[in-house]
N, C-alpha and C positions, 0 to 999 in steps of 0.2 A: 504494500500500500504506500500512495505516495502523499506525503502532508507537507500542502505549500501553504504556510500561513503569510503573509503579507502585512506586518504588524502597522498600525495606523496609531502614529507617535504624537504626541499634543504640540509638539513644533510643526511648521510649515512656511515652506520658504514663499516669499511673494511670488508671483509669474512674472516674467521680463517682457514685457509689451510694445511690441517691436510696430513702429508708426507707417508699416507696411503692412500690402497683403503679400500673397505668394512665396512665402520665405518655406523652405520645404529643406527637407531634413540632409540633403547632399549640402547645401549653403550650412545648415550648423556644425554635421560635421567636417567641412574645412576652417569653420573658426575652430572648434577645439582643438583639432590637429595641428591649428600652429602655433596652440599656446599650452596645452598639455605637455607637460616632462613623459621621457621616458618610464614605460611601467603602467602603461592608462592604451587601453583600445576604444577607440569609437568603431560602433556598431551602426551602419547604416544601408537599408531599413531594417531595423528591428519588429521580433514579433512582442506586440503588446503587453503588460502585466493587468495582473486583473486589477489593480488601480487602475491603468491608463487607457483601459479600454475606450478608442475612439468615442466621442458624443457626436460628430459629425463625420459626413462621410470619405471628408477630403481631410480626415488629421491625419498627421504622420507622427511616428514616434522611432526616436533615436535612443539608444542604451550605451554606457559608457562604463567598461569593467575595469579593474586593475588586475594585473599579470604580474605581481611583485609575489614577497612573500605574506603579506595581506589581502584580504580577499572583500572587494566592496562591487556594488556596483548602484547604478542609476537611470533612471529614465526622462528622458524628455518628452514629451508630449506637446506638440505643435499644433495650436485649434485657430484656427480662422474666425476674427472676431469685428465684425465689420469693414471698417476698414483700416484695421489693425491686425496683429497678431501676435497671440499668446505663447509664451514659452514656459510652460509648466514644466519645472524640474522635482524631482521626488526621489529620494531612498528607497532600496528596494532590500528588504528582509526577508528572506527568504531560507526556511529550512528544509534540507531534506532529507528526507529518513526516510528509507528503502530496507527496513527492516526483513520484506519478506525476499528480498532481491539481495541483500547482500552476504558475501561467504560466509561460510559459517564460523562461528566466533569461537574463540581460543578455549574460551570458557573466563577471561577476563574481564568481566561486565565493569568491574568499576573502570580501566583503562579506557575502554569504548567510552563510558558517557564523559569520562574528563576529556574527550578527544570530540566528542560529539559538542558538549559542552564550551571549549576553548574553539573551535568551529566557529560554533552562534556567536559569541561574541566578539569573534573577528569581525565578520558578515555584518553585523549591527552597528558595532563602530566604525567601521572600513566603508560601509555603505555610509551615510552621515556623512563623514570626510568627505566622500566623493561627490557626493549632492550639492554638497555646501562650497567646494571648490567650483563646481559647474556653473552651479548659479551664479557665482561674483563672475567668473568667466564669462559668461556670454550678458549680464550686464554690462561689461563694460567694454564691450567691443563695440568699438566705434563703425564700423561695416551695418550694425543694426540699429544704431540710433534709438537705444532705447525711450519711453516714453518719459521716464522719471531720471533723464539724462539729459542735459542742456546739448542743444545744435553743436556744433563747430565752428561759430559764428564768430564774425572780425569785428566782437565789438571794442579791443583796444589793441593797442602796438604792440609787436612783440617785444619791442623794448619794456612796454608796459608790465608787461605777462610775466620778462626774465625779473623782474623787481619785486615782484610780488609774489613769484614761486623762490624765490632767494629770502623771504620776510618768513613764509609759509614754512618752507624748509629747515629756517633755524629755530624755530617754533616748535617743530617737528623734532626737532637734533634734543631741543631743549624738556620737551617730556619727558623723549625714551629713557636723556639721562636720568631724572628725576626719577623715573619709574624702578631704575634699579639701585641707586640708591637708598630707596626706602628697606629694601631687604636686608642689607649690610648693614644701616644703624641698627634697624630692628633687634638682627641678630646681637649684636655687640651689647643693647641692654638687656634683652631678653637674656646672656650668658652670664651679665653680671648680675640680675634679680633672681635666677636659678641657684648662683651660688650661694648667694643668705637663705633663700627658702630650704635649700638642700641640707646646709651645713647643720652637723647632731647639735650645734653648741646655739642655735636660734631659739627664742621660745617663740610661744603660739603669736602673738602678736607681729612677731614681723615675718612669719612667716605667709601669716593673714595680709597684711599690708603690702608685703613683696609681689605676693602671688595674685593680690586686686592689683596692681600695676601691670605686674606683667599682661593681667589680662586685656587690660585697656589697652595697652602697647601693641598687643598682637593687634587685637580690633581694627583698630586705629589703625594699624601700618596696611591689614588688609584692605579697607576701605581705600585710604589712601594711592596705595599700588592700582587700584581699580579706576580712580578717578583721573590719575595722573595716564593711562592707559588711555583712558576712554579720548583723554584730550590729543594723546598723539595719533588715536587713530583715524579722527576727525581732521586734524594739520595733514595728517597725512595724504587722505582722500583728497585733500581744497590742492594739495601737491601733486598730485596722482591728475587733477581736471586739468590743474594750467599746465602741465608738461603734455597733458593730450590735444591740448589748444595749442603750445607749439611743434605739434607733432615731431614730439622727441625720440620717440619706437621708430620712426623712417629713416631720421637724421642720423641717429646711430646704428643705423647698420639694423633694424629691426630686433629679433629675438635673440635671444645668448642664453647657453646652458654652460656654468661652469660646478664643477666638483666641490661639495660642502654648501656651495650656494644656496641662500634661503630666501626666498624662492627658489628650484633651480634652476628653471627656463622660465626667463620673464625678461622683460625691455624697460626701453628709458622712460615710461609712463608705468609700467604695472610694480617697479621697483620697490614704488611707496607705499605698497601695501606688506613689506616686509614689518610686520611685529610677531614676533615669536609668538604665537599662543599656547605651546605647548610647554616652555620651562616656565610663565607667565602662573599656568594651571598648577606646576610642581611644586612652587615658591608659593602659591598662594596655601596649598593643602599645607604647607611646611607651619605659616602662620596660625591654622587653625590646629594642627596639632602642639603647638606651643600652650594655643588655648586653653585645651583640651587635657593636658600635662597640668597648668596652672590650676585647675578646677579639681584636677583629684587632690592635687597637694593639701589644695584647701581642705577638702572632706578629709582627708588623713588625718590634717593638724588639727580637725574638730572632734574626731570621731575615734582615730587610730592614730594617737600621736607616737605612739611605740614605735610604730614603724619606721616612723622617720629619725628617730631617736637611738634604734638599733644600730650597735656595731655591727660591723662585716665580719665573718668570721669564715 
């Protein structure tokens, strides 16, 4: 038996609303292809998921997998919507289990479901990544002129444009550094307010008063790290429109893939979309386990002061 479940997640990405008709699924797949890194297939034409089962009789739909050692994939769904057209992108979650089709098992039931298991949620997260890569992707290709995308219009000099993406830029320079800053003071109090809560020779009081700082401190540094985030990803984007106003992707020789690069293939407009989001996620769980660490100390030094009191032996 075969079970394709098709999980329907509480996110959804907006549709890219392309200010044309006739845009059909050979045209998306050559924008992905020239902006997708190695490790990513566009699939065209694709047959449908039961999400994206056509609503009308001229949609086409494109799928876009990864061939790495991670396993995602996605779908696009292209609907004719007046005199527009829609780009619906979507995750696609998919498990399969061929239980009555596959060899016969070792007799290792636990190894199969940690394998069936670690599976799903490659598929889950890997799909998502891909989705959410797609969508910025074909937002921001300029060949479709999205709807929620300003023209290419010459409304100032390029003189004008290098001024203002060089203000934008350092603005940009001036977040990210701020953003990683916060973790390294963080730490350096956080390792000194650790050390009176910890020490045998504290009593309850400053262990209580260490460990309510500490907490604030985490708090605080996470908020912080997020807001100072959120500001470079915004400089960023206003970075990312004037360098596509002075079509900087052409001027430079178009796309470049180098080794370690983050992005790895990306051009002199989509550059500015580099902010780490994944050591971003690392550093932030870091702060909440500090949290997290501070709150028990607390409940010790109220409840179970011995323990923190106990020699090592």
């Amino acid at each position: 038996m075969v079970i394709l479940s098709n999980l329907h997640p509480p996110w959804r990405f907006l549709p890219v609303t392309v200010r044309r008709t006739g845009v059909r699924s050979s045209e998306v797949k050559a924008a992905l292809d020239a902006r997708l890194p190695d490790g990513y297939r566009v699939l065209c034409p694709s047959r449908p998921c039961s999400r994206c089962e056509p609503t009308v009789a001229d949609a086409d739909t494109v799928n876009v997998q990864t061939i790495g050692l991670w396993h995602g994939q996605a779908h696009i769904k292209i609907v004719p919507d007046g005199t527009n057209t829609c780009l619906e992108v979507h995750p696609v979650f998919i498990h399969h289990v061929r239980k009555a089709e596959r060899p016969a098992s070792d007799g290792n039931d636990e190894a199969e479901k940690a394998n069936l298991l670690e599976r799903s949620m490659d598929i889950l997260f890997g799909s998502y990544a891909v989705a959410h890569k797609v969508n910025n992707l074909l937002r921001d290709a300029p060949e479709f002129h999205p709807v929620d995308r300003p023209y290419s219009g010459k409304k100032y000099e390029n003189s004008e444009l290098i001024d203002l993406l060089t203000v934008y830029a350092n603005q940009f320079g001036s977040y990210n550094t701020l953003l990683w800053q916060v973790p390294a003071l963080s730490l350096t109090a956080q390792a000194f307010l650790m050390t009176i809560a910890l020490d045998p020779d504290s009593n309850r009081a400053a262990r209580l008063i260490t460990s309510a700082l500490s907490i604030i401190i985490a708090f605080a540094s996470t908020q912080l790290m997020h807001d100072q985030r959120g500001h470079a990803i915004n400089h960023g984007e206003v970075a990312r429109r004037l360098a596509s106003q002075l079509g900087l992707a052409s001027h430079l020789d178009g796309n470049f893939q180098l080794n370690d690069a983050k992005p790895q293939k990306t051009n002199g407009e989509d550059v500015w979309r580099a902010v780490d989001h994944g050591i971003y996620a690392i550093w932030k769980v870091c702060m909440w386990l500090f949290f997290i660490a501070d709150i028990a100390i607390i409940v010790f030094a109220v409840f179970r002061p011995s323990l923190l009191n106990a020699p090592l032996h």
